[in-house]
C-alpha positions, 0 to 999 in steps of 0.5 A: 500500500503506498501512500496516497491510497494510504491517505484519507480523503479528509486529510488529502482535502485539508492538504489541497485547501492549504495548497489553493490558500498559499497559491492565492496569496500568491507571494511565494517563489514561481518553483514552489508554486509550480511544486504546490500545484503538482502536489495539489494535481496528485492530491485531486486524483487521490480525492477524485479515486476515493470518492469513486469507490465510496460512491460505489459503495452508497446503498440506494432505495429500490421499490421492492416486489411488494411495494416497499423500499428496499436497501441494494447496494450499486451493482458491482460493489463487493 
């Protein structure tokens, strides 16, 4: 397991505003600022694959046989 799929999307989110904040007051140095963004472009990927799988997992509301809603999950989900 590497790090980024070691990474919780909450602490990749915490990260990637700390990154968009020091870009917008952008008084900082063109390389760090081209650093910040490649590290805020791989954390957008972590956070983008993260939500896919948790959206994969979400049960959704299906009318059943006798008209009452049931709980499935997506199709695919292990």
């Amino acid at each position: 397991m590497n790090a980024e799929s070691s990474m919780k999307f909450e602490d990749a989110m915490k990260r990637l505003e700390g990154i968009v904040r020091d870009l917008e007051v952008g008084e900082i140095e063109i390389e760090r600022a081209l650093s910040l963004f490649e590290e805020g472009t791989k954390l957008v990927k972590i956070c983008a694959k993260k939500l896919l799988k948790i959206e994969k997992k979400v049960e959704i509301l299906k009318k059943g046989e006798d008209g009452n809603d049931v709980l499935e999950l997506f199709a695919g989900v292990e």
